[in-house]
N, C-alpha and C positions, 0 to 999 in steps of 0.2 A: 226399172231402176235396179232390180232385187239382180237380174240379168248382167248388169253392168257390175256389181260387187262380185259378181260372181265371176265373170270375165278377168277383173282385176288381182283377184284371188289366185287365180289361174294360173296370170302371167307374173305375178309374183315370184309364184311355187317354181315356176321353171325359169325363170330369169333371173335368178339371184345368184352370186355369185358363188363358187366350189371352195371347198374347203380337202384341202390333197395332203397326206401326208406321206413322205417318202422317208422308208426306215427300213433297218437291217444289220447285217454283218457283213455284206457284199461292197463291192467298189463301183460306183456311176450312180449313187443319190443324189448327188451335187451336180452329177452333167448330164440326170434326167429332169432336174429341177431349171437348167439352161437350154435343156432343150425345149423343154416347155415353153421357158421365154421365148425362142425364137419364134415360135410357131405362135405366141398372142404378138409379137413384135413383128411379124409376115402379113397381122389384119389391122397394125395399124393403133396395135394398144400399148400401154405408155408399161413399164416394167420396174419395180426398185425391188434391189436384195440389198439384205445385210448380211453377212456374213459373220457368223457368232465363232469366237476362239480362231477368228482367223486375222493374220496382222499383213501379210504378206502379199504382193499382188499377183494372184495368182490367173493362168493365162484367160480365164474368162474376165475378168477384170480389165487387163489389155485388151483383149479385144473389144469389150464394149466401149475401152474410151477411145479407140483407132476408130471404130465400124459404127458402132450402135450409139446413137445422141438418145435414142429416148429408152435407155437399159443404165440405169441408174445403179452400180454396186458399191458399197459401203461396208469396212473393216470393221468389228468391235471386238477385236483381238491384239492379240501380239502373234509376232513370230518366232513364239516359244512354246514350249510342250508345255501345257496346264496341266500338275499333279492332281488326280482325281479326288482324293483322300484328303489333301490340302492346298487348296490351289490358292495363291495369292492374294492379298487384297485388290489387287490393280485387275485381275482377271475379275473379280467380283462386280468391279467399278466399270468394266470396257460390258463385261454382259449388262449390268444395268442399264448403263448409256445405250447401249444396242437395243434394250427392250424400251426405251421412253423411247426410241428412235422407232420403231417398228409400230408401235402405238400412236404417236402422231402421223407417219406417214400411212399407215392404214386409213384412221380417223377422216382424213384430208378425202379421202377417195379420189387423188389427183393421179393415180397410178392404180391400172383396171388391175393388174397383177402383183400381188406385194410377196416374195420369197423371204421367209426366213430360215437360214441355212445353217444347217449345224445347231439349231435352237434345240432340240432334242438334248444334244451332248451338254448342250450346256444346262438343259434341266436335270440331267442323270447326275451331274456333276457339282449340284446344287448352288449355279452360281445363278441363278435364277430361279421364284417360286413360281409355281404352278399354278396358281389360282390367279398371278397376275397375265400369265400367256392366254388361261383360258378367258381371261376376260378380256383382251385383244380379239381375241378369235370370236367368240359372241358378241363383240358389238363393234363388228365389222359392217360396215355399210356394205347394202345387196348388189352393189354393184361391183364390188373386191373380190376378185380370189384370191385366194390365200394357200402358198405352201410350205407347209412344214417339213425338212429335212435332218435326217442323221439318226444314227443308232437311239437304240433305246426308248423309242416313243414310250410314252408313259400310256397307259390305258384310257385316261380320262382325255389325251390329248384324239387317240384311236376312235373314242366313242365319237367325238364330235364331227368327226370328218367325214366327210361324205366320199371319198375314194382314198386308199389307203393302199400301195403296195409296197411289199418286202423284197429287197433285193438279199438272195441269200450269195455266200462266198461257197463256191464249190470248188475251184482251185485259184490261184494267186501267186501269180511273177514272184514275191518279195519269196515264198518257201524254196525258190529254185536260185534265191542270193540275189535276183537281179534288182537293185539298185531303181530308188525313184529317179522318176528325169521328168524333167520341163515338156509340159504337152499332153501327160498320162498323170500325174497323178498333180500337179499344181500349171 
């Protein structure tokens, strides 16, 4: 019996779900966080993002309501610049709605992969506290990964994660005037 706890133990320790968080100054957190989707959406596992400060549909969004049925993405933004210093009430209210949203659909464990994108910005930018993300992210069912995207990870968010990479900006279209467009940057 002692043999079988121990076995269970085991496959706990490796079968439990990742905790990834993607952060930085660099450009592609958001379409390595998509590509991550495709590749659990390639074996067959079901996928929801939300998208924190974002209102807009931007072209992963299209494509998963064209292509992808079981790549679930959800707005809790505007399609407006949130002042960091003072950001509106309504920005305050679409992060909350996006965090009770990301906390039931984790919860549910009906989606093996749950993104939340831009959650970072929106903790740096206090429209969200931190001790209610982190308590999404710990009492995650073992069977959820979970990723967290956007500048400014906070440390407590860092410690809990089990893979963590920084995409740095080493150069960037926007310094040489070129102009966002549809397909690179939304």
């Amino acid at each position: 019996m002692a043999a079988d706890n121990i076995i269970e133990a085991t496959l706990a320790k490796f079968n439990r779900g990742i905790v990834m968080v993607i952060t930085g100054n660099g450009k592609g957190k958001t379409t390595a966080a998509v590509g991550q989707a495709l590749r659990a959406l390639g074996h067959g596992r079901k996928v929801f993002m939300i998208q924190f400060m974002k209102g807009k549909k931007y072209g992963e969004v299209l494509a998963a309501e064209r292509c992808l049925p079981e790549f679930t993405i959800r707005p809790s933004g505007l399609d407006s610049f949130v002042m960091r210093d003072n950001p509106a009430p309504i920005d305050r209210e679409l992060a909350q709605a996006g965090l009770e949203m990301a906390r039931q659909v984790v919860a549910a464990g009906e989606h093996e992969l749950v993104i939340l994108d831009e959650i970072n910005v929106a903790l740096d930018f206090k429209l969200i506290n931190l001790e209610d993300v982190i308590a999404v992210v710990a009492n995650k069912p073992p069977a959820v990964d979970l990723i967290l995207t956007g500048r400014y990870a906070p440390p407590e968010i860092v410690a809990l994660a089990d893979t963590v990479s920084e995409i740095q900006e080493i150069k960037h279209h926007y310094a040489k005037g070129i102009k966002e467009r549809a397909g690179m940057e939304f």
